[in-house]
C-alpha positions as CSV (number, residue, x, y, z in Angstrom):
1,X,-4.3,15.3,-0.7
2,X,-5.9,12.5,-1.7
3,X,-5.8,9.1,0.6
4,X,-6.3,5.9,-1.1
5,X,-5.7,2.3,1.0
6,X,-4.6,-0.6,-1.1
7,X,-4.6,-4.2,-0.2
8,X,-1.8,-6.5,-0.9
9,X,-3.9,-8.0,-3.7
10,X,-3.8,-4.8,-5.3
11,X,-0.7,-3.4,-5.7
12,X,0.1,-2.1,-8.4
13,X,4.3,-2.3,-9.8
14,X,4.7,1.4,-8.7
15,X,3.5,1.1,-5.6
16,X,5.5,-1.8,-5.0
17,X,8.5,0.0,-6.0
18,X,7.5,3.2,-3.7
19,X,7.2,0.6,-0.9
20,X,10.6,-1.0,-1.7
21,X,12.3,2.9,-1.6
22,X,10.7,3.4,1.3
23,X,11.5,0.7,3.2
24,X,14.3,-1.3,1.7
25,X,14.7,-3.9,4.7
26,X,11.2,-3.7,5.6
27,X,9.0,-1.8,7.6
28,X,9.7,-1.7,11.4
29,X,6.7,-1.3,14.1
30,X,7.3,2.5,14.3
31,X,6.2,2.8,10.3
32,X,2.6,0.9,11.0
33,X,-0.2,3.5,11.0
34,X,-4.0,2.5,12.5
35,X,-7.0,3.8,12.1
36,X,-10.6,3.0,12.1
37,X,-11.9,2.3,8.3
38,X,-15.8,3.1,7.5
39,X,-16.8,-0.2,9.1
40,X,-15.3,0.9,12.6
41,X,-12.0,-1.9,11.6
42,X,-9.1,-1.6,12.7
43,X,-6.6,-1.3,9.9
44,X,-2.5,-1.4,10.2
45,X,-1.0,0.1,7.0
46,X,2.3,1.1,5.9
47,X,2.6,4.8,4.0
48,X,4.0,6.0,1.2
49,X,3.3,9.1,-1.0
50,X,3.2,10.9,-4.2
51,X,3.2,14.5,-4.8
52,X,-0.8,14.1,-4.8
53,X,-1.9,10.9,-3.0
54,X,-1.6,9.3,0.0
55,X,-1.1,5.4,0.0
56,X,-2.1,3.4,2.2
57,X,-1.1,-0.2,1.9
58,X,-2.7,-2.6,4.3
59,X,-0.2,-5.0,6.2
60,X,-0.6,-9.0,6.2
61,X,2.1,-11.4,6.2
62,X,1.2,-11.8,2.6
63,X,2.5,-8.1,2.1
64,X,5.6,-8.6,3.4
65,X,6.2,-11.7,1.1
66,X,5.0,-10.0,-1.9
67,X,7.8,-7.1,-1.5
68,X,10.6,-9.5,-0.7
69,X,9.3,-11.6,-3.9
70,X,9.1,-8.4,-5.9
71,X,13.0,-7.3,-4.9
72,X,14.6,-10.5,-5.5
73,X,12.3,-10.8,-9.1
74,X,10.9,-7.6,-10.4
75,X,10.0,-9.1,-13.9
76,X,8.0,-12.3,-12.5
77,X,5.5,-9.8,-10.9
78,X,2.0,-9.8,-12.8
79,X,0.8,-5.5,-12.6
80,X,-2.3,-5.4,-11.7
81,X,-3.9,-3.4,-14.4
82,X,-7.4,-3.7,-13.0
83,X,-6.5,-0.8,-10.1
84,X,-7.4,2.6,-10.6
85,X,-5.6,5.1,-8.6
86,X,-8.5,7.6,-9.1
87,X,-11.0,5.1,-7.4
88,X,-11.5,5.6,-4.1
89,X,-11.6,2.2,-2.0
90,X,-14.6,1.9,0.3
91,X,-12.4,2.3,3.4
92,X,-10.8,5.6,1.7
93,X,-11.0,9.2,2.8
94,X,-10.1,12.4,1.8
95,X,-7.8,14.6,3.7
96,X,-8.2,18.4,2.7
């Protein structure tokens, strides 16, 4: 399964959405996932999944305002159409 860690910045509608199923009143410390990313950073994500990829989606107080921006207003939310679910981020990795 393929892992791919997105930035706030990034998001893309659908993966907003995923995050809003997921966690409808937020994400609680128990959902927060760290790891070390290429650089030897710490990173504190929140996951959620397809049937083939893994998302990662790095946390920031900017995160959590996005999502509560995004479920009171889903149409003022600009997609980002620049991000490509098939490209890896740097800080990515594979997970046979």
């Amino acid at each position: 399964m393929k892992r791919v860690i997105v930035d706030y910045a990034k998001l893309t509608k659908d993966i907003l959405n995923m995050l809003i199923e997921k966690y409808p009143d937020g994400y609680d410390y128990s959902d927060i996932i760290s790891f070390k990313n290429a650089k030897g950073e710490t990173i504190k994500a929140v996951e959620v999944r397809t049937e083939d990829t893994i998302y990662l989606v790095k946390i920031s107080s900017k995160l959590e305002q996005t999502m509560e921006d995004y479920a009171d207003d889903e149409e003022s939310f600009d997609d980002n159409d620049e991000f490509d679910v098939n490209m890896e981020d740097e800080d990515a990795a594979d997970e046979d």
